[in-house]
C-alpha positions, -999 to 999 in steps of 0.1 A, spaced: 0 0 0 15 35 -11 12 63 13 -5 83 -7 -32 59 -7 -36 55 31 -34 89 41 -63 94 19 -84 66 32 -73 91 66 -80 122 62 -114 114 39 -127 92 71 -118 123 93 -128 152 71 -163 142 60 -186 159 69 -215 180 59 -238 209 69 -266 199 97 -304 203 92 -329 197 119 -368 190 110 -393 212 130 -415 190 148 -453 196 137 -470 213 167 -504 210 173 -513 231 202 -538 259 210 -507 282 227 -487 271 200 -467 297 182 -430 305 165 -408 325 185 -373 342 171 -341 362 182 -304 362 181 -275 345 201 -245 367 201 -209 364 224 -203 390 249 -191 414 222 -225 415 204 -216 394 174 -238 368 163 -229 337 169 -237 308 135 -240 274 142 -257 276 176 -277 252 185 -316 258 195 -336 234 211 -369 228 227 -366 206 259 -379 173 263 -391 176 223 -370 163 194 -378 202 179 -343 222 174 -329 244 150 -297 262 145 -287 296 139 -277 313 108 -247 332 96 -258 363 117 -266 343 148 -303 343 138 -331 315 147 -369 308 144 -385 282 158 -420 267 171 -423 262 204 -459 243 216 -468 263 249 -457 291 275 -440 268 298 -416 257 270 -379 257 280 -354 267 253 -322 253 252 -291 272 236 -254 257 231 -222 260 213 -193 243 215 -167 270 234 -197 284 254 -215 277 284 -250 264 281 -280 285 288 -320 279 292 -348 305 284 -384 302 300 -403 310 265 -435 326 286 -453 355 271 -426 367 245 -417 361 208 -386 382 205 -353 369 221 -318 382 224 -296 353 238 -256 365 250 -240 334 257 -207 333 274 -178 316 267 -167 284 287 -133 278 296 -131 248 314 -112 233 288 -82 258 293 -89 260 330 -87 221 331 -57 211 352 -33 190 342 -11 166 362 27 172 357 60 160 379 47 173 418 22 192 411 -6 206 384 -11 231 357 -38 247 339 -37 234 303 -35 272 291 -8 277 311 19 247 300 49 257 286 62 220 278 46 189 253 24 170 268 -3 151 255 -33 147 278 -57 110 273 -88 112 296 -108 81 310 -134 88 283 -109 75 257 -95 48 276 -126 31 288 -150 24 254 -150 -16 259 -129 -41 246 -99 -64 264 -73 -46 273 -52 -59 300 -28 -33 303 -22 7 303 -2 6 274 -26 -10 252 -57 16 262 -40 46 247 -20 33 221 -26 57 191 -43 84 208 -8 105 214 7 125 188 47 108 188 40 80 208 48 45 192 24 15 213 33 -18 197 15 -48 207 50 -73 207 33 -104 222 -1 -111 218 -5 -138 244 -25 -136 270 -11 -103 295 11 -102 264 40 -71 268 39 -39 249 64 -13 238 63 21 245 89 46 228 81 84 230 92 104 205 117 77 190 144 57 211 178 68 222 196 41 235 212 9 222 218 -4 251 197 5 278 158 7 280 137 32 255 108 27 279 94 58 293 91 62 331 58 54 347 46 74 375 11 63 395 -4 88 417 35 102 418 52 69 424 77 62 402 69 24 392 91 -4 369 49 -19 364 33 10 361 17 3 331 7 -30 345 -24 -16 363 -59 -22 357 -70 1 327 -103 5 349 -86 25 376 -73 51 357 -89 81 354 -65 103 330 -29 96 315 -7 128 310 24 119 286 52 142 294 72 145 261 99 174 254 126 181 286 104 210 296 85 185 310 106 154 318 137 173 333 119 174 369 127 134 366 163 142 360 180 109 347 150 90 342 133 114 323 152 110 290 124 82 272 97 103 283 72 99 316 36 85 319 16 98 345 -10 82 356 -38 95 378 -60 68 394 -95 74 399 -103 92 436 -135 93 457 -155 128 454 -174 148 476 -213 142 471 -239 114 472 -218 78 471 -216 56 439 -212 22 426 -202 14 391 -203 -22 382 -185 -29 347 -180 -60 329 -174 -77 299 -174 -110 280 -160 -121 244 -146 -144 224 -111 -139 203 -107 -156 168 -73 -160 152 -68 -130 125 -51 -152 102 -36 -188 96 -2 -198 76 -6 -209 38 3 -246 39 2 -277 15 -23 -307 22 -8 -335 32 -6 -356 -6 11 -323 -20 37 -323 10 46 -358 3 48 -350 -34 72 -323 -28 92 -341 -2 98 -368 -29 106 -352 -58 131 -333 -35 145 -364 -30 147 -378 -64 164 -341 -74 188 -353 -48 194 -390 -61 177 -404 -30 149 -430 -25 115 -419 -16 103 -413 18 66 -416 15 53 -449 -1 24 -454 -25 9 -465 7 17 -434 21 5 -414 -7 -27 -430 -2 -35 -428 29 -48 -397 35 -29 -378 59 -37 -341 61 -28 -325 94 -35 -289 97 -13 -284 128 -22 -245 131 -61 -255 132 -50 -286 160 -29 -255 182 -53 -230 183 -88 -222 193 -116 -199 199 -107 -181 230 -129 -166 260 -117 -133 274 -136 -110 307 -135 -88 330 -158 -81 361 -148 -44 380 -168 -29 408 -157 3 417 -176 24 450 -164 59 459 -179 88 478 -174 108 508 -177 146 520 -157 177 524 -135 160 547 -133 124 538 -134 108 503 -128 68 493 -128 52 462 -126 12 465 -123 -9 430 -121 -49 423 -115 -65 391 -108 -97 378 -94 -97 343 -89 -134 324 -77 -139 292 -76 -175 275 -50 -177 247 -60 -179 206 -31 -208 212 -42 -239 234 -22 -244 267 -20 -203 273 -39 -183 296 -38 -153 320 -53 -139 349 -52 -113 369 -70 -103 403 -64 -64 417 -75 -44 439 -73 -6 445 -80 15 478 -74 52 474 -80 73 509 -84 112 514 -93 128 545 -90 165 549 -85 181 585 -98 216 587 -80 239 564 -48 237 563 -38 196 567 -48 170 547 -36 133 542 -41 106 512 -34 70 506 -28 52 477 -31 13 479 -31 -13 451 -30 -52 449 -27 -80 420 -23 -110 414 -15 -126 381 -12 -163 369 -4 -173 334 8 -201 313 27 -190 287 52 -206 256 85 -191 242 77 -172 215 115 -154 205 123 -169 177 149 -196 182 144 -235 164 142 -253 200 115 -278 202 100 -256 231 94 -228 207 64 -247 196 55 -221 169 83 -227 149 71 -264 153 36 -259 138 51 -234 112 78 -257 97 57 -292 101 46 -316 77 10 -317 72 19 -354 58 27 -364 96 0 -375 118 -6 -354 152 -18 -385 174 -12 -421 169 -42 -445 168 -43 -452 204 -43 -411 211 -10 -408 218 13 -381 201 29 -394 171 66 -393 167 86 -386 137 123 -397 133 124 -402 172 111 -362 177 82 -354 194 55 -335 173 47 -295 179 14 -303 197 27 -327 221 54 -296 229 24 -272 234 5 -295 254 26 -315 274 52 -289 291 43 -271 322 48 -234 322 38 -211 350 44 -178 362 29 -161 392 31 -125 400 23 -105 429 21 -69 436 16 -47 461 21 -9 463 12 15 496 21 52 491 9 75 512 10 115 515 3 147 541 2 180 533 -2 212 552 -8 243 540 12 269 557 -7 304 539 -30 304 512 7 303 491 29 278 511 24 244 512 45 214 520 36 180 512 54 142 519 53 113 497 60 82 513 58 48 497 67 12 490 60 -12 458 68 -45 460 66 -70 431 71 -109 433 70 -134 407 78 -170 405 84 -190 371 82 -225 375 87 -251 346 82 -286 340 95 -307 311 73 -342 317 90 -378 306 55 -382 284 84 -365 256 116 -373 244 137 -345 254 122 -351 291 124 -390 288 157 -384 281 162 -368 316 137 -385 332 115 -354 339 138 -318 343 126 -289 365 131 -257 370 122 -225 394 129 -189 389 121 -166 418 127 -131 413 114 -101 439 117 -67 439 112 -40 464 109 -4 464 112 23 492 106 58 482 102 89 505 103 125 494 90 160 505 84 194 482 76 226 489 49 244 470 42 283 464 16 296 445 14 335 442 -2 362 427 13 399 428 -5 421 408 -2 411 368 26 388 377 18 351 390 45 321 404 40 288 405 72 274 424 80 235 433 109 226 457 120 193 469 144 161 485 140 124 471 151 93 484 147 60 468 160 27 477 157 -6 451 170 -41 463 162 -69 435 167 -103 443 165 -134 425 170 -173 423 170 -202 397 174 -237 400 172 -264 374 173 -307 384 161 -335 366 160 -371 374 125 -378 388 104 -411 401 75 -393 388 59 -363 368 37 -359 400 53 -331 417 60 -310 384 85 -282 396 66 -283 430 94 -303 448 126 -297 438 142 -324 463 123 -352 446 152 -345 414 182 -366 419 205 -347 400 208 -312 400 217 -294 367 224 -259 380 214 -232 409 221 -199 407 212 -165 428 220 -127 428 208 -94 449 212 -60 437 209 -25 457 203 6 439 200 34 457 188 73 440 190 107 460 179 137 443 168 174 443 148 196 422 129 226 413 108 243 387 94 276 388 65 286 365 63 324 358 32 345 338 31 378 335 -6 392 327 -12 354 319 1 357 283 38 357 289 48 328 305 81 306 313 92 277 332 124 267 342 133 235 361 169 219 373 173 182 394 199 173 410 202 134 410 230 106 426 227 73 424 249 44 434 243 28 394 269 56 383 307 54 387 325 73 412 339 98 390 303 107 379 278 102 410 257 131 408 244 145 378 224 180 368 198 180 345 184 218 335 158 230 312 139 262 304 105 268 281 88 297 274 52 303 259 37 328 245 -5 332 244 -10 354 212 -45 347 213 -49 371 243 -35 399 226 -57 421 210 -41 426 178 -49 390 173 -87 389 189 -93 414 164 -87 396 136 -118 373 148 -99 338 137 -84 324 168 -104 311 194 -71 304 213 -32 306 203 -2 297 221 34 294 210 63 272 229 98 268 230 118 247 253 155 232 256 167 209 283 184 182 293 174 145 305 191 118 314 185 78 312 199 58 341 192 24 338 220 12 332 222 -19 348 236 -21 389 276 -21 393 279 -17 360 311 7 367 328 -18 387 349 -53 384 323 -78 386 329 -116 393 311 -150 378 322 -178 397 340 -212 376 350 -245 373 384 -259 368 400 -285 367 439 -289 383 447 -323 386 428 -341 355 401 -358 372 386 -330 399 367 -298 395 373 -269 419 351 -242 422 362 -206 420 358 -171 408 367 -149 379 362 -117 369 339 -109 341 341 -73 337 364 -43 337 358 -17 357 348 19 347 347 41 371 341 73 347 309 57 337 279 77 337 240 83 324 230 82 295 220 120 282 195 136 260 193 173 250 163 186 237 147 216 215 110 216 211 88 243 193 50 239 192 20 255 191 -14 253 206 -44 269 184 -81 267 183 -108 284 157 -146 282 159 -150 288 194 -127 262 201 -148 234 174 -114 230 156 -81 224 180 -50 219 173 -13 213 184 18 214 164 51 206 178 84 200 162 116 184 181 152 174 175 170 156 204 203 147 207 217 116 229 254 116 239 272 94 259 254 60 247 268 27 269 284 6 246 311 -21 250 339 -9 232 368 -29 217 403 -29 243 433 -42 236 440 -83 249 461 -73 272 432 -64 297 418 -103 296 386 -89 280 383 -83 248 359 -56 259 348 -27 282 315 -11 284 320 32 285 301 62 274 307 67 241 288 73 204 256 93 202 221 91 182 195 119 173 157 120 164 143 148 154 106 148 144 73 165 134 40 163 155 4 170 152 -30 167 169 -64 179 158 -95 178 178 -127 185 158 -165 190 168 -182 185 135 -217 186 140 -236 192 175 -271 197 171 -302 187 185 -300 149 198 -269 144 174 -232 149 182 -199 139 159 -167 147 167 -132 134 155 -97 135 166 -67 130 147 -28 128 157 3 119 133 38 120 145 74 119 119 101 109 135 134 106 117 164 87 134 204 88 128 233 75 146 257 104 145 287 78 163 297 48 177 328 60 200 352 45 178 334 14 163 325 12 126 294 -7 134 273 -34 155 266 -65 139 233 -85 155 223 -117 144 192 -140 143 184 -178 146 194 -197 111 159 -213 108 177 -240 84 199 -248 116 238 -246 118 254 -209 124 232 -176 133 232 -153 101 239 -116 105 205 -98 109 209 -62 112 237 -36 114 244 1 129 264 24 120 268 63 115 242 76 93 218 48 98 190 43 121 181 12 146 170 -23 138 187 -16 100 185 -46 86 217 -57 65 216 -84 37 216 -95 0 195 -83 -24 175 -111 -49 174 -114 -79 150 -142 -89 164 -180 -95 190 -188 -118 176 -208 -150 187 -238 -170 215 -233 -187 222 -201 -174 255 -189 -168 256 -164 -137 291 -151 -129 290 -141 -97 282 -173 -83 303 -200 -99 289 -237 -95 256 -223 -84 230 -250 -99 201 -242 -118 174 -233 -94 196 -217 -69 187 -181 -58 203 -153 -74 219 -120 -56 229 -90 -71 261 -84 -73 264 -49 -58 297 -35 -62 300 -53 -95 332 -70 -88 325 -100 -102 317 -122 -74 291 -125 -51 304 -126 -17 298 -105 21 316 -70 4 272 -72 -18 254 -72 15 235 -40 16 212 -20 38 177 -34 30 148 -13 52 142 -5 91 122 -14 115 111 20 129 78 35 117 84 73 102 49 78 109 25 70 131 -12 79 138 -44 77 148 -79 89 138 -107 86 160 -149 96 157 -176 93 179 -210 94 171 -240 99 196 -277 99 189 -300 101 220 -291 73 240 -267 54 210 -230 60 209 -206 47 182 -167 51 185 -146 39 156 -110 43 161 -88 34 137 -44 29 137 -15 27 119 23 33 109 44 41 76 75 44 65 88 9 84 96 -26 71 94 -59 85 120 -98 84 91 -120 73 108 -149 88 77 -168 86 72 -166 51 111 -176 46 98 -210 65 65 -215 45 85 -211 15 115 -232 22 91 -260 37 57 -271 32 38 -234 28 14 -231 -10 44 -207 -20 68 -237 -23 44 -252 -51 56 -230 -74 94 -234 -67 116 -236 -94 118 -271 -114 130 -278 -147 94 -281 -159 85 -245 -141 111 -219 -147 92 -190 -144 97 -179 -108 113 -166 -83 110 -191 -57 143 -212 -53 140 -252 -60 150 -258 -21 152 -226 3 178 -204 8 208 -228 24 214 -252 -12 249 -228 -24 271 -209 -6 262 -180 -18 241 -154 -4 220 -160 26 180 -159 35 186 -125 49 175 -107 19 151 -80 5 127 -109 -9 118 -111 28 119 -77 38 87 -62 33 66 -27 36 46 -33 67 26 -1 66 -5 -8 81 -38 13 89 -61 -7 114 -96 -8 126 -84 -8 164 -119 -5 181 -155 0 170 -179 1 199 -215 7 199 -234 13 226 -272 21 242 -282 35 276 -310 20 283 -339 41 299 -341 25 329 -355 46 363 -338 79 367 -310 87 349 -300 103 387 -304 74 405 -294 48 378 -279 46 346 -273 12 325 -254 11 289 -247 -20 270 -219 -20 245 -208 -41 219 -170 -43 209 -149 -53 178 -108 -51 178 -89 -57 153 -121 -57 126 -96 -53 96 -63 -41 79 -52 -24 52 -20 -36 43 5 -53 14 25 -70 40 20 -104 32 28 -118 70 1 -124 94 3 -93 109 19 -60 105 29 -49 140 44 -82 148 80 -80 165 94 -110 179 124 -96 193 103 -64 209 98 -83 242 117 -97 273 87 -114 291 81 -143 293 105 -161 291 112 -188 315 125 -219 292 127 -256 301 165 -262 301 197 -262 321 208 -229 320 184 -196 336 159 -183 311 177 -161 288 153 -127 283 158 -112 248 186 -84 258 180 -51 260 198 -45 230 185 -66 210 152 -54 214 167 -18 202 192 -28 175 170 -61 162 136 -54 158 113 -59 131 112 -97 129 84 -112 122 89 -151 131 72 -175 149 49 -150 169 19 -155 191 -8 -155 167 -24 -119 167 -63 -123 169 -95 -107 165 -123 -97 195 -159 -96 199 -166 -84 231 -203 -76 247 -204 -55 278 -228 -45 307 -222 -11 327 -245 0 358 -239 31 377 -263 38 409 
């Protein structure tokens, strides 16, 4: 799909729209009659497009150009109703007249609105920094979502949500604004009602009640060197004063697999496999017998299913001018689209606030989960275990189950079903997080307020390989546990002063943090059981232990900041913050670093040289430059660390020891990103038509790299702070009210974010080389490749160029047989060797957006929102497999009886030349997505004041509009380290941080992605 085409299938489904007519109800009344007037602003002009209504009737009208109306009204006692988007709403008795002059007012709660930003709020008219603001209202319409990351995904101008894993509690990524690291974490920070959380976008969806993403170093820099990805705050839902409420939400559906895999029956796959052999000068492997029998085992239909998915909440809140509570319980369950995977989660959320007199006030904040899931691998290696690799590369010509119901064998291997089926794997988490605050309020200026908190998060991984399988028959049953906990302790205290002097007004912040992290953890693998009884349950009943290992990490962050916020007259305003932070991850050359930034913001629309012209309904302009900082970078990561080993002195005995494993560093330091934004804010039409623009160019220095040393050292070697990367990038949002008018509302939304990335060095290396699992077995193949001038997750191959022919003589591949795949020869040498590999696409999307519209009609709502990238590409690894194996594609490889095609007579690995990392396989994944359609009804049942039911119907996923020929478009196997607990004897090995940066965009052996239908219940009372 060309972006030309997809950007018109956007803007036509956002832009349509026409003029509004409403038809007068026919009145048939003695005091009947048709009254008239004018609705005008405060300044006496007339005000088109305002809505006139006649409550409790279906009569309305709007105004004219000039503000004018007419309308029949059926008695005296008839109320009408006027409203306009930007204005307050007003209602007129009609009574004895026929003449009215209406002066509406304009209504500037949206400007007024606070916003949550680092220790403390803002009025939206008053923010100097990018931030994008997401209220409950967007992240609540229906459908399963079991985590934060997932509800706002598209709805932020330069924010990239990728679905990675779509398992059951399956992970996202989250990159604001591009990513900056290669080696450390492009995750933004999550803060929860001001707690800085590693799970913060773990929560229940259904507690939130608005999402502020903090975006340019304006914003971020009061999070010093964690601040650098971006920050996520998250504002939980809190009791309020008034008359007490319950809300009981829940939801049941059922999730069908999107797509399947293109694969022969089983009489073509023997077929195939013997005329392979014959090509080869070997004997048949299947049998006219064979060929007879039947045989056709779709192994993708046999792995997956129809899946259930719900979720039951109850939330209760309510409370006075002194006390308020808000209590919430959900239970969230998720059955995989694959057989043998499933998640659950049960939380539970208190939040407390109790006001004493004037001046003091406390809070609480208190959450609870608990999670359970059975999971697979899913990263892309060839292991038996990743059992998606099993069903993708299988014969359909072998038989699943014996006759007696047993798993069939082939060649001594256990089939892919009996690895999905038969394995145990379990993983249990538990959460808990407490924070607490008091503040007191010194003046009506001064206050002073302390955060005090703890998170703690457990989670246990236990596997079992059963003796029911070869591999485990083999061992006689193998075990393993993984027990990892971490604990947080966080306590900090701010001053705040607000102030008003005249036509100048400060808004000051000033405070002390202390945080405390201690992460444990513990893996043990034996085998040799009596019994599969005890699964990984009893660890003592293993004779043999294969391996135990345990570490503990401290990590300890002290830090002190500031921001002041400065208008003058309200129009000219600036903001300037500065954190101090120290923290035991740095090296003691570097321990304590600063992290400054300044914005100012300028609001045009208040001046009258602009209200004059009669255009703007509001303008702002911003400028900001700071600088942010990116700390994880592992614990003791600037010191000599030590791995204990084995030798052996004598011949025959093994002495345990230890060994260093790294050099030390003690220079190293944070990562660190400086940042320019310019934006805009602007409204027209009363504020109907909304907009922000920013534009942004950030540069990251000092990027943690291992970096070649000489022998000498023992290590080959040593990480430092070197190289640098920059992003620079365009953003937009537009929020439009296209039609409000008697019983009918419409409005739209619409955000697109560029972002263009280049390494600008690599401290002295030409370039990082990653690599990927050789589906055909034997050595890993290089994948991808960095270096200056390109961006990450560049992938680095050959380019095809079709299969050479009979008789055809190519000369850069001597030997090569007929049928074998061609490669351009790119420098033209002559030869076809490494020197003709060549960049081939990248896995970053240049664009990204979303278009929303919502549609109500009395009691009906309808929200369609709708997702998608450009400008990105994608390894489809699976279709290398279908093509090489037993996929439709390999039908039409090349024989001497079909010579017209590109498909190679046997995969990619039958010459030495050229690998299957090559542009045949690297395809344009731009994608736009129906995400969410939801239609809904409140019912009229009792009083809407006293109770209020709506019923909803959901659809995700509904379609896509893509010519990637993969499965799915926003598939990334290497975007993930969860899950990922294996059945082995070594610890699970997580996808490394840097591979996830520098080796995304591979599309292999992924959880299949799926489609919901969803039907949910809502009662408020």
């Amino acid at each position: 799909m060309t972006p030309r085409l997809l950007f018109t299938l956007i803007f036509v489904s956002l832009f349509l729209s026409g003029p509004g007519y409403s038809q007068q109800a026919t009145v048939a009344s003695g005091d009947a009659r048709r009254v008239s007037g004018t609705v005008s602003d405060i300044k006496g002009g007339g005000i088109p497009g305002a809505n006139v209504s006649v409550v409790g009737t279906t009569t309305g009208v709007i105004t004219d150009a000039k503000g004018m109306f007419s309308v029949d009204v059926p008695n005296s006692q008839a109320v009408l109703r006027f409203s306009f988007i930007g204005y307050k709403s007003t209602e007129v008795t009609v009574g004895n007249k026929n003449q009215f002059s209406i002066t509406m007012e304009e209504d500037s709660r949206t400007l007024d609105q606070l916003v949550v930003v680092g220790y403390g709020t803002q009025k939206k008219k008053d923010l100097t920094g990018a931030v994008s603001s997401i209220g409950n209202e967007s992240l609540n319409l229906g459908g399963a979502t079991s985590n934060v990351a997932q509800a706002f995904q598209g709805r932020a101008a330069g924010v990239q949500v990728s679905q990675s894993n779509s398992a059951p509690g399956g992970s996202t990524v989250v990159r604001v604004r591009g990513g900056n690291s290669i080696s450390s974490t492009n995750e933004p920070l999550y803060v929860v009602d001001g707690f800085p959380s590693e799970t913060g976008k773990e929560i229940n969806p259904n507690d939130i009640d608005d999402i502020q993403i903090l975006k340019d170093a304006s914003a971020t820099a009061i999070y010093g060197a964690r601040g650098a990805n971006g920050v996520v705050i998250i504002t939980t839902k809190r009791g309020k004063t008034g008359k007490p409420t319950v809300t009981l939400d829940s939801y049941y559906g059922i999730q069908k697999v999107a797509s399947s895999y293109d694969k022969m029956t089983g009489l073509q796959a023997m077929q195939i496999t013997n005329a392979k052999n014959q090509e080869r000068g070997l004997p048949p492997t299947y049998t006219p017998t064979d060929l007879a029998s039947g045989t056709n085992t779709d192994w993708f239909k046999l792995a997956t299913r129809d899946a259930k998915v719900q979720s039951y909440s109850l939330t209760a809140s309510g409370g006075n001018e002194d006390t308020r509570v808000a209590l919430s319980l959900n239970y969230f369950s998720q059955d995989g689209a694959l057989k043998n995977t499933d998640y659950d989660r049960y939380s539970i959320r208190l939040n407390l606030d109790k006001q004493f007199g004037k001046r003091f006030k406390m809070g609480a904040n208190m959450y609870g989960a608990h999670t359970f899931s059975m999971y697979k691998n899913y990263d892309g290696n060839i292991q038996p275990s990743n059992v998606m690799y099993g069903i993708l590369s299988a014969s359909p010509a072998i038989a699943a189950y014996n006759a007696d119901g047993t798993y069939a064998r082939f060649q001594g291997r256990d089939n892919s079903i009996a690895w999905l089926l038969e394995p145990v794997n379990h993983l249990y988490g538990n959460k808990i997080n407490i924070n607490t605050f008091i503040e007191y309020q010194f003046t009506d200026a001064l206050s002073f307020k302390v955060n005090a908190g703890t998170e703690y998060n457990a989670s246990k991984e236990g596997t079992y390989l059963p003796r029911t399988l070869v591999d485990g028959e083999k061992v006689r049953g193998r075990a393993t546990v993984q027990e990892n906990t971490a604990a947080r302790n966080l306590v900090e205290g701010y001053f705040t002063y607000v102030k008003t002097f005249g036509a100048h007004s400060i808004n000051a912040v000033a405070g002390v943090s202390m945080q405390d992290d201690i992460v444990e953890n513990h893996f043990s693998a034996v085998q040799n059981f009596s019994t599969d009884a005890f699964l990984y349950n009893n660890l003592g009943a293993g004779t043999q232990r294969v391996l135990s290992t345990s570490s503990k990490t401290n990590t300890k962050i002290a830090s002190a900041y500031g921001r002041i916020n400065y208008a003058f007259k309200d129009k000219y305003l600036a903001t300037f913050t500065i954190r101090r932070d120290g923290s035991s991850r740095f090296g003691p050359n570097n321990r304590y670093g600063y992290f400054p930034s300044g914005s100012v913001a300028w609001r045009l629309g208040d001046e009258d040289f602009v209200k004059n012209l009669n255009v703007f309904s509001d303008l702002k302009l911003r400028a900001s430059y700071g600088v942010t900082g990116n700390d994880r970078i592992g614990d003791y990561a600037y010191m000599t660390t030590f791995s204990p080993v084995n030798v052996t002195l004598d011949g025959n005995n093994s002495y345990g020891g230890t060994a260093a494993s790294r050099l030390p560093n003690p220079d190293l330091k944070w990562e660190s990103t400086a940042q320019l934004d310019i934006g805009a804010d602007v409204a027209f039409g009363n504020g109907r038509i909304s907009a922000t623009f920013d534009y942004y160019r950030k540069k990251t220095k000092d990027l943690l790299l291992n970096i070649p040393v000489g022998d000498w050292w023992g290590f080959t070697t040593q990480i430092v702070n070197a190289g640098s990367i920059q992003n620079s990038g365009l953003e937009l949002s537009l929020n439009t009210q296209n039609i409000a008018k008697g019983s009918f509302r419409w409005k739209s939304s619409f955000n697109i974010g560029y972002n263009k990335q280049k390494v600008l060095n690599l401290g002295g290396r030409p370039y990082i080389i990653t690599q990927t699992a050789n589906p055909y077995g034997g050595r890993a193949i290089d994948f991808t490749k960095l270096e200056k001038g390109q961006e990450l997750s560049s992938f680095f191959g050959y380019k095809y160029a079709g299969v050479i022919k009979t008789g055809e003589t190519y000369t850069p591949q001597p030997g090569a047989p007929a049928g074998s795949p061609k490669y351009v020869d790119v420098n033209n040498d002559g030869k076809l060797d490494a020197n003709d590999r060549a960049y081939l696409g990248n896995a970053n999307p240049h664009y990204i957006y979303g278009i929303g519209n919502e549609f109500r009609y009395k009691n009906f709502d309808l929200n369609i929102f709708m997702q998608g990238a450009l400008g990105y590409s994608l390894f489809n690894g699976n279709g290398l497999v279908l093509e090489s194996g037993y996929g439709t594609a390999a039908l039409n490889r090349w024989t001497p009886d079909n010579q017209n095609t590109d498909i190679p007579r046997d995969g990619y690995a039958t010459t030495s030349y050229g690998s299957y990392i090559n542009d045949r396989f690297v395809e344009d994944a731009s994608f736009l997505r129906c995400k969410m359609i939801t239609l809904g009804y409140n019912l009229p049942i009792g009083t809407a004041k006293k109770l209020n039911v709506r019923v909803y119907g959901t659809i995700q996923n509904l379609f896509t509009i893509t010519n990637y020929t993969g499965t799915d478009p926003e598939s990334n196997t290497r975007a993930s380290n969860s899950g990922t607990a294996a059945i082995g004897g070594t610890p699970p090995s997580a996808v490394s941080t840097a591979a996830i940066n520098l080796a995304s965009g591979l599309d292999y052996t992924a959880f299949p992605s799926y489609r919901s239908y969803t039907l949910g219940l809502k009662i408020n009372f």
